[in-house]
KOLMARVO-119414 format. One line per field, with one value per residue (C-alpha): residue number from 0; x, z, y. Coordinates in pm, 1 decimal. Example, Ala and Ser with C-alpha at 12.3 -4.5 7.8 and 13.67 -1.06 7.14 Angstrom:
# KOLMARVO-119414
resi = (0, 1) $
X = (1230.0, 1367.0) $
Z = (780.0, 714.0) $
Y = (-450.0, -106.0) $
//
This chain:
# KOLMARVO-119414
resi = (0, 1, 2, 3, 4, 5, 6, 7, 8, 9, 10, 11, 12, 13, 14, 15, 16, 17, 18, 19, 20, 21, 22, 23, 24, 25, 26, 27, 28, 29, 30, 31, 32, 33, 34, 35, 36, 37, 38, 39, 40, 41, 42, 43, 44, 45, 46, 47, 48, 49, 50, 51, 52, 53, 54, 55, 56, 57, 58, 59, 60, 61, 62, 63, 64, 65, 66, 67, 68, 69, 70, 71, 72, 73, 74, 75, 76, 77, 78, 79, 80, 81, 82, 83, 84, 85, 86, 87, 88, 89, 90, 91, 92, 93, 94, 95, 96, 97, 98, 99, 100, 101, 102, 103, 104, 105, 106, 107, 108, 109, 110, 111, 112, 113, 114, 115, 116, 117, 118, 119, 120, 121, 122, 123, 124, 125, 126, 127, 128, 129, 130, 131, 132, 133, 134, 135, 136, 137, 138, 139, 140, 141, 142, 143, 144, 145, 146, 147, 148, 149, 150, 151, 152, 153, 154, 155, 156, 157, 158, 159, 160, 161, 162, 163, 164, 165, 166, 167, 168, 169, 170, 171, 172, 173, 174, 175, 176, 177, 178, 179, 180, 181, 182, 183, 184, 185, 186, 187, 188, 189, 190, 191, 192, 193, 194, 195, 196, 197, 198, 199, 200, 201, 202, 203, 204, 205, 206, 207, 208, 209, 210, 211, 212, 213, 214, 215, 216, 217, 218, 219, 220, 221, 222, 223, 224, 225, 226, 227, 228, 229, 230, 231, 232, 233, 234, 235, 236, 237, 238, 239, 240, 241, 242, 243, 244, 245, 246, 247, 248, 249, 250, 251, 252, 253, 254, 255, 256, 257, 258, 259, 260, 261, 262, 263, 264, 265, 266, 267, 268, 269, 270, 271, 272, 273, 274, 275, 276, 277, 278, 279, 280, 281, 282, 283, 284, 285, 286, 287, 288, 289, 290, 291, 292, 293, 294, 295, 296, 297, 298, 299, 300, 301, 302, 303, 304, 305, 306, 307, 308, 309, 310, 311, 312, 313, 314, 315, 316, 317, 318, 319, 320, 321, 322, 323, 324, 325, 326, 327, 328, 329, 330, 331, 332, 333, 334, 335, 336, 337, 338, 339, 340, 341, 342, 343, 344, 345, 346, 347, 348, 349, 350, 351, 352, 353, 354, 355, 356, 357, 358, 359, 360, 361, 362, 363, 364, 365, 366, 367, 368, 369, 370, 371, 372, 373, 374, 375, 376, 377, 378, 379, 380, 381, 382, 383, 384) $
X = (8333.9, 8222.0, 8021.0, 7697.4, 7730.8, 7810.4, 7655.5, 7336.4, 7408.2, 7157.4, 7016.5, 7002.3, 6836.5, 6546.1, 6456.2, 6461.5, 6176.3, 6019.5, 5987.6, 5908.8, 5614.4, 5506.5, 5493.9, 5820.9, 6007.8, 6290.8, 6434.8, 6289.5, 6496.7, 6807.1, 6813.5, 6746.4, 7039.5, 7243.9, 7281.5, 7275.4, 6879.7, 7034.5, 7147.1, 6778.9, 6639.6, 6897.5, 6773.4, 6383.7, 6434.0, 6641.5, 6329.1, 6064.2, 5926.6, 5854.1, 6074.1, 6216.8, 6072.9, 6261.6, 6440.9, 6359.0, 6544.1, 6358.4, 6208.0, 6472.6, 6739.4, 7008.2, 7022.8, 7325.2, 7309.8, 7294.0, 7606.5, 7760.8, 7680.4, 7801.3, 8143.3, 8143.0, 8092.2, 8384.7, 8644.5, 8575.5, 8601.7, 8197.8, 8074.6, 7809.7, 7500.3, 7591.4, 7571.8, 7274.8, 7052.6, 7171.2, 7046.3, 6723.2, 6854.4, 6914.0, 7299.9, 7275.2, 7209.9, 7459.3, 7694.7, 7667.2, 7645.4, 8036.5, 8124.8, 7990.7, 8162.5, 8534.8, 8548.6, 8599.3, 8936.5, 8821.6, 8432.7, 8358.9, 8018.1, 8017.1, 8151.7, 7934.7, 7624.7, 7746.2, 7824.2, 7476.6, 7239.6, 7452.6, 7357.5, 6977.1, 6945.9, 6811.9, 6489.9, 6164.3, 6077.9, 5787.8, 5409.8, 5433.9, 5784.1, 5652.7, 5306.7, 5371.8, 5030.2, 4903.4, 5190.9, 5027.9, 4653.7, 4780.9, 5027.5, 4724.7, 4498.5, 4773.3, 4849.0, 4443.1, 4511.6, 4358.9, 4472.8, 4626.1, 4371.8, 4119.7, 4331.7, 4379.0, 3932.5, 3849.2, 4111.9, 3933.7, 3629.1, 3748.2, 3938.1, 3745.0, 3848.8, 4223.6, 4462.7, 4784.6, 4564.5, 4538.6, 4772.6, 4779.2, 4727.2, 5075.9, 5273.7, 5155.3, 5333.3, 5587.8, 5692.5, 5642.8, 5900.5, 6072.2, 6291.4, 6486.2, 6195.5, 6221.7, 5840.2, 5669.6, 5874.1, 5925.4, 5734.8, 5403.1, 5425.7, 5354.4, 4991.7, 4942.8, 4715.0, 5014.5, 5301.0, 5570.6, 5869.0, 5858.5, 5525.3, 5424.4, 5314.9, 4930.2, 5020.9, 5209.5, 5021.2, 4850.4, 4683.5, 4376.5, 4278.9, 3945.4, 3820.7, 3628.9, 3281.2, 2941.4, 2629.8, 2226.5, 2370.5, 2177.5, 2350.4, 2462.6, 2266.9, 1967.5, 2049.8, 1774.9, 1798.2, 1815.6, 2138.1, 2323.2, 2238.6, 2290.5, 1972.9, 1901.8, 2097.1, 2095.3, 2290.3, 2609.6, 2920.3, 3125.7, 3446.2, 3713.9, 4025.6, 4307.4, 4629.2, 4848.3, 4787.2, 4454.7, 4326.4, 4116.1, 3820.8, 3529.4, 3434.0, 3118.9, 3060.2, 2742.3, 2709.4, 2545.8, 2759.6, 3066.8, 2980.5, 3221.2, 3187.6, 3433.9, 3364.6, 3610.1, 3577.5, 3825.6, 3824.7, 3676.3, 3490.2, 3142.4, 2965.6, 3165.2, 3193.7, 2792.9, 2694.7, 2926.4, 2807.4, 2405.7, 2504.1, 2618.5, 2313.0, 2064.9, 2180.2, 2098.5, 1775.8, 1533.2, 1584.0, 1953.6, 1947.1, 1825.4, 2072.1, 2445.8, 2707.4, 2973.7, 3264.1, 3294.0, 3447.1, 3333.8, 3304.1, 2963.3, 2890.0, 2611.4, 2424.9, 2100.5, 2138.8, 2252.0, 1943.4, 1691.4, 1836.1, 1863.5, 1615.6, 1866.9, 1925.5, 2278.7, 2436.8, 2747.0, 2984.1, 3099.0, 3401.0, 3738.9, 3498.4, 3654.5, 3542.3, 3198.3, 3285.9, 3458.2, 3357.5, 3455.2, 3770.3, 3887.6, 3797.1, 3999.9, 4315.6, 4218.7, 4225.3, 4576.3, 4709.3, 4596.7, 4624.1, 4920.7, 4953.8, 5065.3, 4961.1, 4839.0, 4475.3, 4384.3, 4477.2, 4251.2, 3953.9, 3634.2, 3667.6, 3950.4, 3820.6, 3556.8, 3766.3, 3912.0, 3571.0, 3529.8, 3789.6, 3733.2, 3336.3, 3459.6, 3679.2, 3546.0, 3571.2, 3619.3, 3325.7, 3087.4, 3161.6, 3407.4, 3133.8, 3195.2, 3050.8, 2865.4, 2697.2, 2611.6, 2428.3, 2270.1, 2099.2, 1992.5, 1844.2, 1631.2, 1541.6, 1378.9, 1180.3) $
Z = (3451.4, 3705.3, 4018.9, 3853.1, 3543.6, 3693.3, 3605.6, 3845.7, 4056.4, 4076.3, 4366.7, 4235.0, 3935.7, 4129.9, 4354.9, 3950.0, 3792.0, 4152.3, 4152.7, 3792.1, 3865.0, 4205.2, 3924.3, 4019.0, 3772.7, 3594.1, 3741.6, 4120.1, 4085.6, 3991.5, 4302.5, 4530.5, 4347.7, 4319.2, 3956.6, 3627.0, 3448.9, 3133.9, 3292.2, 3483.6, 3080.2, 2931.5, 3137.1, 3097.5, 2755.3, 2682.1, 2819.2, 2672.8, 3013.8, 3107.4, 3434.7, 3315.5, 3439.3, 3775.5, 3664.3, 3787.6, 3828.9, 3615.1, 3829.9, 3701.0, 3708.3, 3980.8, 4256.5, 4432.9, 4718.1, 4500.8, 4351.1, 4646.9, 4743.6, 4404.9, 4457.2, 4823.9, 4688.9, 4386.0, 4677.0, 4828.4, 4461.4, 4502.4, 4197.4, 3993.7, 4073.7, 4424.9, 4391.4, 4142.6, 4432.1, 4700.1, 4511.4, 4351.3, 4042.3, 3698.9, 3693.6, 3316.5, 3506.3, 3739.3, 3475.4, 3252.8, 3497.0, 3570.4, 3240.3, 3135.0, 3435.4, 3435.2, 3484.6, 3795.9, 3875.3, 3806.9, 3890.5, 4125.9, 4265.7, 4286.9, 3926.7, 3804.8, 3951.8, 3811.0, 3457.3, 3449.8, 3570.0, 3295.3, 3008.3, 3072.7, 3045.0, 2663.2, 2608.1, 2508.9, 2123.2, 2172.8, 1998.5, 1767.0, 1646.3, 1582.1, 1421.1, 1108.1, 1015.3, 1404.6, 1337.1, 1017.2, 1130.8, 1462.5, 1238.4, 1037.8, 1323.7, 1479.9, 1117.8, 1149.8, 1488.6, 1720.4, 2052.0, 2176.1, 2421.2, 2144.5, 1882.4, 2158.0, 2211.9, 1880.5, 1804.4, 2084.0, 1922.3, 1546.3, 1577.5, 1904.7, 1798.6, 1659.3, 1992.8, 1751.6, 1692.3, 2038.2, 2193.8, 2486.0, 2476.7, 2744.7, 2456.8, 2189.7, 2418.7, 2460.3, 2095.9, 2031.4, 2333.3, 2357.0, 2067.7, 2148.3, 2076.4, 1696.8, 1615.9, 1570.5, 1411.1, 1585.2, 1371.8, 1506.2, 1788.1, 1592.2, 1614.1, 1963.4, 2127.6, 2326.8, 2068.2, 2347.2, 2320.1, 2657.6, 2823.7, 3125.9, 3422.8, 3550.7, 3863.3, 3746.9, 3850.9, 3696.7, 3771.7, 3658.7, 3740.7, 3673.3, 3498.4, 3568.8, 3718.1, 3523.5, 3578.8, 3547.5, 3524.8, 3580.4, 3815.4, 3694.7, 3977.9, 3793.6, 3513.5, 3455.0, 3560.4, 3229.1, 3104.7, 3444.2, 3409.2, 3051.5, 2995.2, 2662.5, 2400.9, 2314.6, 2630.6, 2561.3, 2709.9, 2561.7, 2629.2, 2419.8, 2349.8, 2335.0, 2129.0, 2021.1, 2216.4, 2075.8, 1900.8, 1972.3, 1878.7, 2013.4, 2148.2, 2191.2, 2315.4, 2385.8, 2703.2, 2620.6, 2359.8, 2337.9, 1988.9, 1937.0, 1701.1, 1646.1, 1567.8, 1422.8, 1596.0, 1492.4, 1813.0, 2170.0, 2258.5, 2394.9, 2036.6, 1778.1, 2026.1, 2078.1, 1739.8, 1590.1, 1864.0, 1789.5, 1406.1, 1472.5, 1738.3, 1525.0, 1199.6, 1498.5, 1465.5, 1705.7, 1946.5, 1995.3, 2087.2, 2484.9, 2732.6, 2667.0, 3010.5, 3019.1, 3251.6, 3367.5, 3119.0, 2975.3, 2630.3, 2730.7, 2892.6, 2598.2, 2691.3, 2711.7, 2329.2, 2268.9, 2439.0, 2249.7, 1930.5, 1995.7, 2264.4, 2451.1, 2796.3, 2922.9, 3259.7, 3402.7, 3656.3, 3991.2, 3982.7, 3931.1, 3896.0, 3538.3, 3622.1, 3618.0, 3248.4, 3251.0, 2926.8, 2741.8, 2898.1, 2812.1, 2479.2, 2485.7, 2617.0, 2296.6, 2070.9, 2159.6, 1923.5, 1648.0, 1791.0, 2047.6, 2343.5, 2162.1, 1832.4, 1623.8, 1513.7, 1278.7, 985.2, 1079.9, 826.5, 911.9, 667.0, 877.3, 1201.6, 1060.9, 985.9, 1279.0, 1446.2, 1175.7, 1356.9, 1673.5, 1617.0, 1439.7, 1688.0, 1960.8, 2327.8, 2594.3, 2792.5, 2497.6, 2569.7, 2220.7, 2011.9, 1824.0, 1915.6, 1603.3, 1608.8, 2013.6, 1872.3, 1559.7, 1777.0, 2049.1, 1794.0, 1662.5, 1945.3, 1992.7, 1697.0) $
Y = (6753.7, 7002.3, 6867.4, 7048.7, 6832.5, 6545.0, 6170.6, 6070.7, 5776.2, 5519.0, 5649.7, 6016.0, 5908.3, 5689.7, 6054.6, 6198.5, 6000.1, 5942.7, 6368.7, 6378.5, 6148.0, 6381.5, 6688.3, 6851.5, 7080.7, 7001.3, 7326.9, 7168.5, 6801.0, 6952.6, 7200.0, 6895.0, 6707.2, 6949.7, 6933.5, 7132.5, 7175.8, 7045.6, 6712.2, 6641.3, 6740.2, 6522.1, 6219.1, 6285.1, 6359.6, 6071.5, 5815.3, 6077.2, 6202.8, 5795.7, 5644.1, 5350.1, 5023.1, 4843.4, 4562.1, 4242.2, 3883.5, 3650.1, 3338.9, 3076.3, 3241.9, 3185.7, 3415.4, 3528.6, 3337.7, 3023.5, 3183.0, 3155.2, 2760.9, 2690.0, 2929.1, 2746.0, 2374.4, 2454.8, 2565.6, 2218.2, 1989.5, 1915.5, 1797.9, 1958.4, 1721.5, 1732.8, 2085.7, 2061.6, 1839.5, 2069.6, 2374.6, 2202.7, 2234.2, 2107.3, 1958.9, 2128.2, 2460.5, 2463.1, 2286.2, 2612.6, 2852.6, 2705.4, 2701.4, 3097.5, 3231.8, 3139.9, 2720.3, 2562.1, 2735.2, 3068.4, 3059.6, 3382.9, 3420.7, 3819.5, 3863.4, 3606.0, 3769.9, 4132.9, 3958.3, 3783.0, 4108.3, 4312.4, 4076.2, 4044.2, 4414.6, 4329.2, 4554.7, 4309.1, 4419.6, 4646.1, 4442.3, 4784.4, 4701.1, 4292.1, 4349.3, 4557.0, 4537.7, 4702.6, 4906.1, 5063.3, 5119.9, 5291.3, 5528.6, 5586.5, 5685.0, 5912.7, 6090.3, 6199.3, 6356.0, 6047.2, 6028.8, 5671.8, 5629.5, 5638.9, 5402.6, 5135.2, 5135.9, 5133.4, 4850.2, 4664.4, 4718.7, 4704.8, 4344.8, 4206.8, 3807.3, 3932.1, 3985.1, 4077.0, 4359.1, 4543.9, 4773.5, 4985.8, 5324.6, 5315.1, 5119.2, 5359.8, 5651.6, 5452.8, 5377.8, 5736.1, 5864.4, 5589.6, 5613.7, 5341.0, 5080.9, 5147.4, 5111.8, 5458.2, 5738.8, 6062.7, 6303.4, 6126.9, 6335.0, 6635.8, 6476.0, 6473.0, 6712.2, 6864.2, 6764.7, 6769.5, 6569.7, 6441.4, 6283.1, 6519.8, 6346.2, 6362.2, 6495.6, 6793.4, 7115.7, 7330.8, 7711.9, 7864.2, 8273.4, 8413.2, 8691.5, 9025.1, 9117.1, 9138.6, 9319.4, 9162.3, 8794.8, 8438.1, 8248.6, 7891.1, 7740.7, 7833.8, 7661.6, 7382.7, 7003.4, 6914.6, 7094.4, 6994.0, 6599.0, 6636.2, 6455.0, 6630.8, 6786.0, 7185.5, 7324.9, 7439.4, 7589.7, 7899.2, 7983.1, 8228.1, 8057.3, 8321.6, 8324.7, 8568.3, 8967.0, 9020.9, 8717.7, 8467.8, 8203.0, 8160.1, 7801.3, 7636.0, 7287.1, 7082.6, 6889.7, 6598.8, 6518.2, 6762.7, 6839.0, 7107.1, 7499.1, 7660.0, 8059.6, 8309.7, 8641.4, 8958.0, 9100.6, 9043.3, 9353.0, 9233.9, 9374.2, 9204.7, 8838.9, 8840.7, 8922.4, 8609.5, 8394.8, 8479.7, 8442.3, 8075.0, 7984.5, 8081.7, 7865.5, 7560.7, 7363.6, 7494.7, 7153.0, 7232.4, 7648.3, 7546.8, 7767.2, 7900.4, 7865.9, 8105.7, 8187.8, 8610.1, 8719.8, 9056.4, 8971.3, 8817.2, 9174.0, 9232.1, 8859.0, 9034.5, 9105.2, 8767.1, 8626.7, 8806.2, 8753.4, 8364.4, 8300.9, 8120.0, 8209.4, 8277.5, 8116.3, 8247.9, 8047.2, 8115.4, 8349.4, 8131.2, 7823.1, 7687.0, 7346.9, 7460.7, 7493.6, 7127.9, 7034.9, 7377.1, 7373.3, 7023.2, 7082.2, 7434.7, 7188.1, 6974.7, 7235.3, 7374.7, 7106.8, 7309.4, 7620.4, 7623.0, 7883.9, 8228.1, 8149.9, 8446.8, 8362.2, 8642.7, 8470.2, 8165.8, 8129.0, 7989.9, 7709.8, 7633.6, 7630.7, 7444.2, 7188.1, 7152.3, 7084.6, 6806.5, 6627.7, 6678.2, 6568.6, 6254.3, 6103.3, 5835.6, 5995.7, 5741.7, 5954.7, 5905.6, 5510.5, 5549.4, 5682.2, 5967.5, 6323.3, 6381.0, 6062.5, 6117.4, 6416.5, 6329.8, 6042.4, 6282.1, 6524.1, 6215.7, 6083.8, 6425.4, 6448.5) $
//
């Protein structure tokens, strides 16, 4: 094989997942390696985008320096419980140790040491692949679009007495990349929020750009106490998410509780974007229609129309501030499950954005302490009145 498709050494393949981990490209390890793309993608696809774990020597088991006392002690006809109180050992130890690796005349400490680190490379059967019952309910919860993260909380708090029950959102990953474990099938990734076949590091980077200039806007440092603490519930934060040249939905998302609406708009002149957004506000009960936060983008140009129709005043973010927005834009990154980058949205109906929402509002977020949004609200809104 050429030098470009060449197998990674050891070494080469611990700078791999140690770059992987840092964020680098694919396209960035194999330049430093000197290798082809495909064979950097054919080792992170192979472990699912996870580094595989160091190996280590289990406790008990002989090291190679003992290897070499008992090699040592062999060469010179010691017997095996001289050897066994020399070493601090069990004479049935060192007895099979002798006996696995060539008898007394053939007994080699190196080989043994390569033999015996070659057969304890046997993977530990993954608590998913055991517990067939576990097994089921997190399938189940990962079929209705539930992140792992959220199926390992809400097993915590389902089966608090029953430990076969919990799982770590890591090992549900894991099961799911991992093919080699044998516990979750494949097509469960289709459920994740990204639905990549590969697990992309935390530290990989990402960019964000801002949008254009608007005229006779309130400054988000205005915005009262009460929406930036989240102390009450009816502020919200708006965002368009984009898809296909032309198409998009319009997103909505209340701070206090990231209760989530999802609006279908045709197009994203300022006209058609404020009049579906006012539409939507004013079906809310009176208690919940308390400020709107947008970013600069110029389908909120027409905001003073949107204000007097809904008596809700609009906020707009620092230029190239998205953070400002952090809610809205997480829950953008959530929705691109449903509605990947590039997707062509005109043929999305209402009812089917609605339904989306559904989901989203009855899952447990770990920043709602694993309560669900919808019930976050409902309890703020009666708290209220």
């Amino acid at each position: 094989m050429g030098r470009r498709d060449r197998n990674l050494s050891a070494s080469e393949l611990e700078v791999l997942w140690s770059r992987w981990q840092d964020g680098d490209s694919s396209l960035q390890i194999a330049e430093v390696l000197g290798v082809s793309k495909s064979a950097i993608w054919h080792q992170i696809r192979r472990r699912g985008g996870f580094a595989p774990p160091p190996r280590r020597r289990a406790e008990r088991a002989l090291t190679l320096r003992e290897r070499e006392e008992i090699s040592r002690g062999l060469a010179t006809a010691e017997g095996v419980r001289s050897l066994a109180r020399r070493l601090a050992r069990a004479p049935s130890t060192i007895s099979r140790e002798i006996q696995r690796h060539g008898g007394r005349r053939h007994y080699r400490a190196s080989e043994a040491e390569q033999t015996a680190w070659a057969s304890a490379r046997r993977p530990k059967r993954c608590r998913l692949a055991v517990e067939r019952r576990l097994q089921r309910v997190v399938e189940q919860r990962l079929r209705a679009d539930w992140a792992p993260q959220q199926i390992a909380a809400w097993l915590m708090n389902t089966y608090p007495d029953e430990p076969a029950m919990h799982v770590s959102h890591e090992t549900i990953y894991r099961a799911l990349y991992v093919q080699a474990r044998g516990a979750l099938k494949r097509e469960l990734i289709a459920h994740l929020r990204r639905g990549q076949s590969y697990r992309r590091p935390r530290s990989a980077s990402r960019s964000a750009s801002g949008r254009g200039k608007l005229v006779d806007t309130v400054s988000i440092a205005e915005r009262p106490p009460a929406a930036d603490n989240r102390a009450v519930p009816g502020h919200w934060e708006g965002d368009l998410l984009k898809g296909k040249q032309g198409t998009q939905v319009a997103t909505l998302v209340e701070r206090k509780s990231r209760f989530v609406l999802l609006i279908r708009v045709p197009t994203a002149d300022s006209a058609t974007v404020v009049a579906a957004l006012a539409r939507r506000v004013q079906r809310l009960p009176a208690a919940l229609r308390q400020s709107l936060t947008w970013d600069r983008g110029k389908e909120m140009a027409q905001h003073a129309q949107f204000t007097v129709a809904t008596d809700v005043q609009v906020y707009f973010c620092d230029p190239q501030s998205p953070w400002q927005r952090g809610s809205n834009e997480n829950t953008n990154g959530l929705l691109r499950q449903y509605f990947p980058k590039g997707s062509d949205l005109r043929n999305v109906t209402q009812r089917q954005l609605d339904a989306v929402a559904l989901r989203l509002n009855t899952r447990p977020r770990q920043t709602l302490g694993w309560k669900t949004p919808a019930d976050v609200l409902n309890a703020a809104v009666a708290s209220i009145g």
